[in-house]
KEDREN-255698 format. One record per residue (C-alpha): x, y, z. Coordinates in steps of 0.02 Angstrom, whole numbers, padded with zeros to 5 digits, always signed. Each point is the difference from the previous one (the first is absolute). Layout:
BEGIN
XYZ...
# end
This chain:
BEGIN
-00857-01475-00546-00101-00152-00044-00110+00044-00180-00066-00146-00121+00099-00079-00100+00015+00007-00210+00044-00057-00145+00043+00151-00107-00070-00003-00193+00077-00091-00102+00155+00102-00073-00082+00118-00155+00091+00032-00169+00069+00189-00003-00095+00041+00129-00021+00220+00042+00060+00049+00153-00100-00048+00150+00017+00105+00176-00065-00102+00155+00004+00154+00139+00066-00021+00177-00132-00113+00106+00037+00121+00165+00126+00163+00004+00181-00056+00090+00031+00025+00186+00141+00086+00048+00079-00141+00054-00033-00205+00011-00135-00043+00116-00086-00167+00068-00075-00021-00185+00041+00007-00171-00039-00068-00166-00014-00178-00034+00167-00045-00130-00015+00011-00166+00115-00040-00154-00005+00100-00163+00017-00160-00108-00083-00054-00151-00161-00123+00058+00020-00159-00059-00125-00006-00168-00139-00129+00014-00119-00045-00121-00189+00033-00020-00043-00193+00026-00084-00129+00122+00095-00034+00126+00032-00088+00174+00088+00051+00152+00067-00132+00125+00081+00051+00183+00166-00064+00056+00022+00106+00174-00115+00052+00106+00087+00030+00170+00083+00103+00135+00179-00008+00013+00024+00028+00191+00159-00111+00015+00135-00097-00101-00104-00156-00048-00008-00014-00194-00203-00007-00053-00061-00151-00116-00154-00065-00077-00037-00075-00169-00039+00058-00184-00102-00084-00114-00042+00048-00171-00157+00097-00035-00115-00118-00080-00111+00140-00082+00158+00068-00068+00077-00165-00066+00109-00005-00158+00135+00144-00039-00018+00168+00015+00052+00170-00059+00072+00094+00139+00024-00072+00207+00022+00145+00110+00038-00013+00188-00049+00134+00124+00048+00026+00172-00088+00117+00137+00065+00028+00163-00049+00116+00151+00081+00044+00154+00025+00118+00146+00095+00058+00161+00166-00035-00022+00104-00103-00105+00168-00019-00099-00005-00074-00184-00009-00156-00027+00031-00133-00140-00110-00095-00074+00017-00172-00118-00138-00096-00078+00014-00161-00105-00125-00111-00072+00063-00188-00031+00169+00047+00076+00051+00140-00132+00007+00185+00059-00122+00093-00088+00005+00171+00090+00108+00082+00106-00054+00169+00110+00063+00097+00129-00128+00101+00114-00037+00192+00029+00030+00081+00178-00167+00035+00080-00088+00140+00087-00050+00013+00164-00202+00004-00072+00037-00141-00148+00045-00001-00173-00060-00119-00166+00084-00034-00129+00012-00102-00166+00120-00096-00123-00044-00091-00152+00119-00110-00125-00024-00076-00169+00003-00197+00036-00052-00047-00191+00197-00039-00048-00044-00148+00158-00181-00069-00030+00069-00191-00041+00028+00012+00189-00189+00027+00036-00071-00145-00099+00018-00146+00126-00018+00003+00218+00135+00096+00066+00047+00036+00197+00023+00196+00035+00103+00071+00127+00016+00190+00041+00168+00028+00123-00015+00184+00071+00092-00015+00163-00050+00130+00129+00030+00062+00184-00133+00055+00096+00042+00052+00187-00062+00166+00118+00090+00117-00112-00009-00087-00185-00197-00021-00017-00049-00004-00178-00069-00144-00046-00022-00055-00197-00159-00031-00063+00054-00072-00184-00107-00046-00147+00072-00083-00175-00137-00061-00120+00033-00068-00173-00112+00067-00137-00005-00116-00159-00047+00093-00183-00097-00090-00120+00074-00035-00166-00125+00091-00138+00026+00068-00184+00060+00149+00057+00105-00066+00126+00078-00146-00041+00099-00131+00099+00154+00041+00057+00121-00131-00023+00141+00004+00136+00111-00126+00070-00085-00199-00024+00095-00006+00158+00049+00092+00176+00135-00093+00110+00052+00015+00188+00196-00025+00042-00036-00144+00078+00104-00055+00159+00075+00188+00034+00094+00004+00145+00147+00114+00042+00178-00049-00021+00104+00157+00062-00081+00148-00071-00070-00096-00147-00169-00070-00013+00019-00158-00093-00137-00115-00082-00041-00093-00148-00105+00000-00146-00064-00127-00115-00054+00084-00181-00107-00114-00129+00122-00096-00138-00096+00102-00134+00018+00191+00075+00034+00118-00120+00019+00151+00109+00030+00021+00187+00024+00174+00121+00042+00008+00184-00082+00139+00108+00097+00043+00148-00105+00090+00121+00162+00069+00079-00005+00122+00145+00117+00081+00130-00103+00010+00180-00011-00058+00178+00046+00145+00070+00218-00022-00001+00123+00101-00111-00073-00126-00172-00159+00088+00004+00109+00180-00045+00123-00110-00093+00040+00147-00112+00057+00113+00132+00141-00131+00091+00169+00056-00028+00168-00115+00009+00078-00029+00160+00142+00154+00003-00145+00123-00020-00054-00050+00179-00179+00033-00055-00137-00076+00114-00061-00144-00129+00132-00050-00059+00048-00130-00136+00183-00090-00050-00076+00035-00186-00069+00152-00007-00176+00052-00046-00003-00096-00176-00123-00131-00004-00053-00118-00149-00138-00146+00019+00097-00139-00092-00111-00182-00067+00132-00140-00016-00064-00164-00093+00103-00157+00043+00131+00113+00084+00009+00108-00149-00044+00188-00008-00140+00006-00115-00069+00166+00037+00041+00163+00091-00094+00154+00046-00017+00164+00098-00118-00006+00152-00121+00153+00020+00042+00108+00166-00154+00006+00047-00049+00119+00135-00125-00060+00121-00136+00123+00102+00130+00027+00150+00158+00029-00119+00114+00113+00022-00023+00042+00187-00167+00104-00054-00166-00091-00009-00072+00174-00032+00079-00008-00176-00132-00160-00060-00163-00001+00098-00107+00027-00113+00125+00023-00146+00122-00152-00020+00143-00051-00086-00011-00089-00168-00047-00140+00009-00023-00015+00195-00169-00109-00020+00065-00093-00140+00166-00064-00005+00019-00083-00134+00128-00127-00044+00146-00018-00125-00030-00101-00162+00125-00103-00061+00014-00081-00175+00072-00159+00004-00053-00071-00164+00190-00036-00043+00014-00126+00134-00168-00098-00059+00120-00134-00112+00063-00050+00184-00139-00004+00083-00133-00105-00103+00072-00162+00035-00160-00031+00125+00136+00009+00157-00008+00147+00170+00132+00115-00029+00070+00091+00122-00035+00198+00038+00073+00128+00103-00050+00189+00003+00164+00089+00077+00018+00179+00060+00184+00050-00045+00052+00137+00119-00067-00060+00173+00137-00059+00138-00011-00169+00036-00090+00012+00179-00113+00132-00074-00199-00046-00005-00120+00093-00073-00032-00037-00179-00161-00078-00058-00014-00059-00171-00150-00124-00023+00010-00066-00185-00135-00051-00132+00037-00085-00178-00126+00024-00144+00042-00125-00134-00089-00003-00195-00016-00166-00086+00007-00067-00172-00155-00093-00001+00033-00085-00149+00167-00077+00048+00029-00120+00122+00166+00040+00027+00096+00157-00039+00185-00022-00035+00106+00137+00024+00181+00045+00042+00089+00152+00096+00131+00066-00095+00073+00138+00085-00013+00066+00199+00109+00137+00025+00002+00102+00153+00162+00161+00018+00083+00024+00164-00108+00102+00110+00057+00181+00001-00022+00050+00199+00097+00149+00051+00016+00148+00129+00101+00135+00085-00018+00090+00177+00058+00150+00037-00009+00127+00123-00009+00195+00014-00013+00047+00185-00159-00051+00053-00058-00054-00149+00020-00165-00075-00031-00057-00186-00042-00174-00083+00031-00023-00192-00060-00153-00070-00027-00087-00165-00033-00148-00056-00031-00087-00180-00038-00186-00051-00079-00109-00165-00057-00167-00014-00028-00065-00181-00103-00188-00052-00019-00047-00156-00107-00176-00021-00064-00113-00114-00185-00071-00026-00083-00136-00147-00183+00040+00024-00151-00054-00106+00023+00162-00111+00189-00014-00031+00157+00059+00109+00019+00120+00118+00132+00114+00046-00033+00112+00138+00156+00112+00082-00037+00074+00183+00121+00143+00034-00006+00092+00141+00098+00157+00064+00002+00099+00165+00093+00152+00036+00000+00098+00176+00094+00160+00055-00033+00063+00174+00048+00155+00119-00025-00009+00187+00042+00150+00124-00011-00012+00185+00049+00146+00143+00066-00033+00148-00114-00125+00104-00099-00027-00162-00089+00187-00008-00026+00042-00151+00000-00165-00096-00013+00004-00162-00029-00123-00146-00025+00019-00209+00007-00179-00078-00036-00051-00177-00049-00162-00069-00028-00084-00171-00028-00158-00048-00013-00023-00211-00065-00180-00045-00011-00048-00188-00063-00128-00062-00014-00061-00176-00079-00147-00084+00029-00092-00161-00097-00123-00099+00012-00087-00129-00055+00094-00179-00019+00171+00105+00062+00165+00051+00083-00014+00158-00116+00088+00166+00071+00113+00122-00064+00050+00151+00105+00149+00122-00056+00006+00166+00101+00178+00074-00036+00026+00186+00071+00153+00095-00021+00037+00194+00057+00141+00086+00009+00043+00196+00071+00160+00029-00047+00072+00203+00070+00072+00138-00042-00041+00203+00051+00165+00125-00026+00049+00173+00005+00167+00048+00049+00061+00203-00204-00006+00036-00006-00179-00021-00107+00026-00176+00029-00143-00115-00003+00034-00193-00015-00104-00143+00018+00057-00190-00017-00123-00136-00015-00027-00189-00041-00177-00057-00019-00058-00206-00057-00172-00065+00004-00007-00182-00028-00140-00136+00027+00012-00183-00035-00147-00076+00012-00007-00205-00037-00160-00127+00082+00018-00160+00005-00107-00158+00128+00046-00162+00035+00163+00062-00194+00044+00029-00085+00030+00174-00164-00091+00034-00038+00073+00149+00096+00102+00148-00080+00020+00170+00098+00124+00125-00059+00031+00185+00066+00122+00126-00032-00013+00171+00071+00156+00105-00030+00038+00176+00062+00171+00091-00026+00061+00186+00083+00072+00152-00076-00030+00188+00043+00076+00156-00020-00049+00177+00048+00014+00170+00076-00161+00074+00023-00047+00176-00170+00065+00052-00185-00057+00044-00071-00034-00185-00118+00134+00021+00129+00109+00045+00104-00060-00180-00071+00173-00115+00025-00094-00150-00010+00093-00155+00016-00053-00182-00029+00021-00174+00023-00138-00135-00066-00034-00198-00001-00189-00097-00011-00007-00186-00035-00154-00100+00011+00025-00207-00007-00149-00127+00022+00032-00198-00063-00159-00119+00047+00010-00177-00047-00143-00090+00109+00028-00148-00114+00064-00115-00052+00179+00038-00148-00070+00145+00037+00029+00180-00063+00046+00157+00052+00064+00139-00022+00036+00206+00076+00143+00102-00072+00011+00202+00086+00156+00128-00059+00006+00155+00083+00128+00136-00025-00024+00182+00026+00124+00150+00006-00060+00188-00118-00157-00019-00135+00075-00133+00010-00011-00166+00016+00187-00099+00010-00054-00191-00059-00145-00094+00001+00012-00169-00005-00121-00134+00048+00057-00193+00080-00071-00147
# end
């Protein structure tokens, strides 16, 4: 159902409940309409000032050529500014898998999407992500390209018509300038060399702080784009994998490991055999998938001697003739403006044997999959900046325990995984308190896929994204921020049918909560529920 698009207020300070009733009662069942999708989190907050919005797509994406054109700063707008906020609106109807979509501006990856499943009469839809932490990127000319490869034939027929503007916030009083990176970085020359993607990157001689985001994704359609549910080879599972379903999105540096991390399974609008499940209700982070940050601050000592060093983003876990991985990479870098050169030194990279283990066994028709898996990388480095040394220490530790139960050709299968990936990271200068800052993520997938004699297909599902993330200072906390993202549903429908002839039915409810504490007794705080039944949206309610 096509309805204007908005930006919702910005995000109020212990807020009283607010009740937004049903636009139209439920059908009985799914129809050739329903709701356009909509995502229960926060709005990105933008400030009250002058400001100037710049278009980077404007086009129909009707086949697999990538769309380009040009970005230029606005001149009305010059200078710094407080916030940069991308938006992206997109229509389409008929018929239509999802699709991914990639933009980057000067070569880096800014934003990476996948698309909703459309009605038969159309459907709208929005996304919108804070760009500030990247504005050095917007100051000069830049080329844009948007990839958002799509098949159009007698039976696929939606067409995407896709808008991304740029808005730029004027710097005021009130809202001052925001200082991010003083520079963004592409990998320069990526290319693939077996399953890696491999590139370079030159970093200034005087950096002082530098982070990799790995825009990492399982798609394309194959086994990779359900990574989590493969299973070893004596399982004799469909997707199957000589590793198992761990994964972990590794940055080496010169050859050396110098970062690891847990990729996000994230669920796209036709997951899990049921596109009923996320019509107009999808998964986290379905619009927005955002990447993996990686501090590499340690390794600066090696790399500000001016030179390219070499790159590689790995995904450990997929077979060697296995495609399917994506993993586009940015690096942000902070300078010491008053040093020419920073000096620096690594003095520790330590990275444990990965942990990657499983058992199969079987129980008549039934067969079961434990896995678990457990790995830490450690850097300590070295840095002689204008304001003293630097020690900063990068630890990170991921831990993974899965269960995976099939029947006899696959019905039921079942699937309850659990992910968490801990990154500290602490910082001390000279003549003061050492900083830490704790970055705890947890995911959790935990569904079942059955298929009764009738041919009727259903899908139950729980889904959690969560992020605590805590900065503390001699014991004390000066501020904690956690978010929960949790997504439940359960679809039905009849397969091997006309699609009018499917009798979908199905019920699902998204909750997005964030907590800020900024360490001394002020806070705020953001809590959105919204329920869904067959298409139409029941309950939206947003409280804190």
């Amino acid at each position: 159902m096509r309805r204007a698009l908005s930006v919702t207020a910005a995000v109020a300070l212990l807020t009283a409940v607010i009740n937004s009733p049903a636009q139209a009662d439920a059908p009985d069942e799914f129809g050739s309409d329903w709701d356009d999708p909509i995502s229960a989190v926060a709005p990105v907050e933008r400030p009250d000032t002058e400001s100037c919005e710049v278009v980077l797509v404007d086009h129909v994406f009707d086949d697999f050529e990538p769309y380009e054109s040009e970005y230029t700063p606005p001149a009305e707008c010059a200078g710094d500014w407080s916030k940069v906020v991308l938006d992206l609106t997109g229509a389409v109807s008929g018929r239509q898998y999802d699709r991914m979509g990639t933009l980057t501006i000067g070569g880096v990856p800014v934003f990476n999407t996948s698309t909703p499943q459309p009605s038969p009469e159309g459907i709208e839809w929005q996304a919108e992500k804070d760009l500030t932490g990247y504005q050095a990127l917007f100051r000069d000319d830049q080329p844009v390209v948007m990839e958002l490869g799509n098949l159009v034939d007698d039976v696929h027929t939606g067409v995407f018509d896709i808008q991304v503007t740029v808005t730029f916030y004027a710097a005021d009083d009130d809202y001052p300038v925001t200082t991010g990176a003083d520079r963004v970085l592409p990998l320069e020359d990526a290319d693939r060399v077996g399953t890696d993607l491999v590139g370079s990157v030159t970093v200034p001689r005087n950096s002082m702080r530098l982070l990799a985001d790995v825009y990492a994704t399982g798609s394309g359609g194959g086994c990779e784009e359900f990574w989590y549910l493969t299973a070893p080879p004596e399982a004799d599972y469909s997707c199957e994998s000589s590793e198992g379903p761990y994964r972990e999105v590794q940055v080496l540096v010169d050859g050396r490991v110098a970062g690891i991390a847990t990729p996000y399974p994230a669920i796209y609008t036709g997951g899990w055999s049921n596109p009923f499940l996320w019509y107009n209700l999808p998964a986290p982070r379905a619009f927005d998938l955002r990447p993996i940050t990686y501090d590499l601050t340690p390794y600066l000592g090696l790399l500000n001697d001016g030179r390219a060093h070499e790159v590689a983003v790995r995904v450990v876990g997929v077979d060697e003739d296995t495609d399917g991985w994506s993993t586009p990479t940015a690096f942000r870098v902070w300078q010491d403006h008053d040093s020419d050169v920073v000096a620096g030194g690594l003095l520790s990279s330590n990275t444990t044997q990965l942990r990657n283990t499983w058992s199969v066994t079987a129980n008549g028709d039934e067969t079961q999959v434990l896995a678990e898996a457990g790995h830490q990388h450690t850097a300590t480095g070295w840095l002689e900046t204008s304001e003293g040394r630097v020690l900063t220490t990068v630890d990170r530790v991921l831990t993974y325990s899965s269960t995976h139960a099939f029947g006899a050709a696959e019905n039921p299968d079942a699937l309850g995984s659990n992910w968490r990936d801990v990154e500290t990271r602490t910082v001390l200068a000279d003549s003061a308190e050492a900083e830490e800052r704790k970055n705890d993520r947890r995911y959790q997938v935990d569904g079942q896929i059955s298929l009764d004699e009738d041919d009727r297909l259903t899908t139950s599902i729980v889904l959690h994204d969560s992020l605590i993330s805590e900065v503390t200072s001699a014991q004390r906390v000066l501020s904690r921020v956690h978010v929960s993202h949790g997504y439940m549903g359960k679809a039905s429908w009849t397969i091997n049918v006309p699609r009018e002839e499917r009798n979908a039915t199905g019920t699902s409810s998204v909750r997005f909560q964030v907590r800020w504490d900024a360490g001394n007794g002020n806070g705020a705080c953001f809590d959105r529920h919204i329920r869904s039944r067959n298409g139409y949206v029941v309950s939206d309610r947003q409280r804190c």
